[in-house]
C-alpha positions as CSV (number, residue, x, y, z in Angstrom):
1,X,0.0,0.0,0.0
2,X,1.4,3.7,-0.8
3,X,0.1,6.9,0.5
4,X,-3.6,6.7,-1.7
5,X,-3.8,3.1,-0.5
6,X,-3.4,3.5,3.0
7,X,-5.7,6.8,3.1
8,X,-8.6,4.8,1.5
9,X,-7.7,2.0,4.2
10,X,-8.2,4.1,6.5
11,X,-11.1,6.0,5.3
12,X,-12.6,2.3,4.8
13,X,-12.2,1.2,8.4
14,X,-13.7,4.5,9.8
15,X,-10.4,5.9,10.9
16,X,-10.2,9.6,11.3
17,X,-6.8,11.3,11.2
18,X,-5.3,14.7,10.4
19,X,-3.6,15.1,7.3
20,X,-0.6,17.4,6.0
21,X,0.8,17.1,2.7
22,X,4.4,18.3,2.3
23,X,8.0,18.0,0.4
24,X,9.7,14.9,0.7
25,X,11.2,14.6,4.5
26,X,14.1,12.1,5.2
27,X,15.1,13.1,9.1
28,X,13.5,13.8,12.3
29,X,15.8,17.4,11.8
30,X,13.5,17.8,8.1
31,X,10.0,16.7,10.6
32,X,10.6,19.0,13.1
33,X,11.2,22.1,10.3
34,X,7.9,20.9,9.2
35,X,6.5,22.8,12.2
36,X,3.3,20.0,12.2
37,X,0.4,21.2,14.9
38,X,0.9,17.8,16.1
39,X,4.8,17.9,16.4
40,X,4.8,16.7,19.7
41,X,3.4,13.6,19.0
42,X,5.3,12.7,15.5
43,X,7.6,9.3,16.3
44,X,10.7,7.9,15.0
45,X,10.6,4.4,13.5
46,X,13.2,2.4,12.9
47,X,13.1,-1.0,11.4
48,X,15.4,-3.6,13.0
49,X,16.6,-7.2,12.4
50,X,18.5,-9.7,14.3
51,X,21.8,-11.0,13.2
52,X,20.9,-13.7,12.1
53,X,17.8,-12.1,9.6
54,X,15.3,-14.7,11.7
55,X,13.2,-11.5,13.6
56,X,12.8,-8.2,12.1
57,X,11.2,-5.6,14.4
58,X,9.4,-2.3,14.1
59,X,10.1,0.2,16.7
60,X,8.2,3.0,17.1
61,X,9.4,6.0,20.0
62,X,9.4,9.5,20.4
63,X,10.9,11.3,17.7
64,X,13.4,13.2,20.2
65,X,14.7,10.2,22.1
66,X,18.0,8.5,21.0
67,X,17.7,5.1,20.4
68,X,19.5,2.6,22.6
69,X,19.6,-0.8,21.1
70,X,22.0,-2.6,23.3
71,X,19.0,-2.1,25.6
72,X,16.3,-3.0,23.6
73,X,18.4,-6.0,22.7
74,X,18.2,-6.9,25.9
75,X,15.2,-5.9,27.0
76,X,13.5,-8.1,24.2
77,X,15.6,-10.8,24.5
78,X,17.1,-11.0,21.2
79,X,20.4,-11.4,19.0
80,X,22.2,-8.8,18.2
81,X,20.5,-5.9,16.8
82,X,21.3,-4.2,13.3
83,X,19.0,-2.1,10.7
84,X,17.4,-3.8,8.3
85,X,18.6,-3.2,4.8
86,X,17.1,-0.8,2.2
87,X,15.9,-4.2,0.3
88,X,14.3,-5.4,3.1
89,X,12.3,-2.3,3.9
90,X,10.8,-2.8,0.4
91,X,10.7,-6.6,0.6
92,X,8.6,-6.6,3.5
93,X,7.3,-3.9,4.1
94,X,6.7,-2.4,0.9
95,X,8.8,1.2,2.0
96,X,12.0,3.3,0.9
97,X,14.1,4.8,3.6
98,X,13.0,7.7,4.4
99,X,8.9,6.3,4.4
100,X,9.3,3.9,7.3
101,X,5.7,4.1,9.3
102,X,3.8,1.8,11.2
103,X,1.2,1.2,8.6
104,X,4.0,-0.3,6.7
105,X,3.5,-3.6,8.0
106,X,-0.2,-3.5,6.4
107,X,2.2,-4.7,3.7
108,X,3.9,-7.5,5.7
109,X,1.2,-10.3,5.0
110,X,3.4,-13.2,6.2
111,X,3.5,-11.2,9.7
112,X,7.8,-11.3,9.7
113,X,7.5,-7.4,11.7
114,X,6.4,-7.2,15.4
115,X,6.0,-3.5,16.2
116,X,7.3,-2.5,19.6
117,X,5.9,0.9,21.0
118,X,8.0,2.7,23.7
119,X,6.2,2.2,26.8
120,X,6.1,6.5,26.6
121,X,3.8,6.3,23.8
122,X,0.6,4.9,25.9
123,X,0.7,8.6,26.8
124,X,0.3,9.7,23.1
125,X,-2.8,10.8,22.3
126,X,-2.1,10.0,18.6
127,X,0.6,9.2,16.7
128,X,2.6,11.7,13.7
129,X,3.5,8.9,10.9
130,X,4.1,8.8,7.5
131,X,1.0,7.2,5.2
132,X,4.2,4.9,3.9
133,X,5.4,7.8,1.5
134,X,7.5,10.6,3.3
135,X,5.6,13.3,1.5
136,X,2.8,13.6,3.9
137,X,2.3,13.3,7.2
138,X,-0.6,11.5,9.3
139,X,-2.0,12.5,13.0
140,X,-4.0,8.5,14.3
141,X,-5.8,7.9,17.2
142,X,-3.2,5.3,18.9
143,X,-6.0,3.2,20.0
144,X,-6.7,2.9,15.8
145,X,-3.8,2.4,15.0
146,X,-3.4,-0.8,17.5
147,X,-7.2,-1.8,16.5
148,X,-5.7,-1.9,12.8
149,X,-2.6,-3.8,13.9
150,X,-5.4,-6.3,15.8
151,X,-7.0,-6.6,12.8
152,X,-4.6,-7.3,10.6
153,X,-2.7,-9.4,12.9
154,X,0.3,-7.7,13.4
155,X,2.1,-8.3,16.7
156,X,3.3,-5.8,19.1
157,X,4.0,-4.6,22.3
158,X,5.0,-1.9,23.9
159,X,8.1,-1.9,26.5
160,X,10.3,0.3,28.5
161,X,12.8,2.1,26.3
162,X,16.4,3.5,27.9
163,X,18.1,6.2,26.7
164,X,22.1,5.9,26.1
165,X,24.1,6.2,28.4
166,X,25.6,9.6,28.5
């Protein structure tokens, strides 16, 4: 699903959003010149595999916190973790870099993507993703956006999140 796809999705399943078209965006640094009414609440994604390319993850946080992945390693119990590679991102989830979203894994039929949510986010009103094309940006309900993960049958979870160590 692209950006028309995923709007009609979610105009089909009764999901109301906010919606702002704008120029390609490739960084948090580009999303936060954006100056979204929602900018609070616009996360970072980043899509993750193990070493061993058997588990590929989704994490979703807030777009100003550093990732720390030797503690989400451990904290999900996994091997190493790496990004996943630009082939990849469009193998399973049917993205480019730069367009990596949550509704991304409406493209992962096999299921191969668990999401995992910061445990900060269940404070999120909604979330600020991409409709999987960087060129605009979307304002969900979380709750819909979990209730279209439910449907769809796409794992996730949300867990504690530490930032690096200084």
């Amino acid at each position: 699903m692209g950006k028309t796809e995923v709007l009609q999705y979610l105009d089909d399943q009764g999901v109301s959003y906010r919606k702002v078209e704008h120029e390609p965006v490739f960084t948090m640094e580009g999303m936060e010149q954006l100056n979204l009414p929602f900018a609070a609440e616009v996360v970072k994604n980043l899509f993750l595999r193990d070493d061993k390319k058997r588990a590929y993850y989704l994490v979703v946080m807030p777009g100003d916190k550093p990732a720390n992945l030797k503690a989400l390693r451990a904290t999900l119990e996994s091997r190493p973790l790496r990004f996943a590679s630009g082939d990849d991102l469009e193998a399973i989830l049917g993205l480019r870099a730069g367009a990596v979203s949550p509704l991304g894994v409406l493209n992962d039929d096999e299921h191969r993507v668990q999401v995992v949510f910061d445990e900060e986010l269940r404070g999120y009103e909604g979330l600020g993703i991409h409709p999987n094309e960087n060129t605009a940006t979307l304002h969900v309900p979380l709750a819909d956006v979990l209730a279209l993960f439910d449907a769809h049958g796409t794992p996730y979870r949300f867990v504690p999140m530490e930032c690096p160590e200084a």
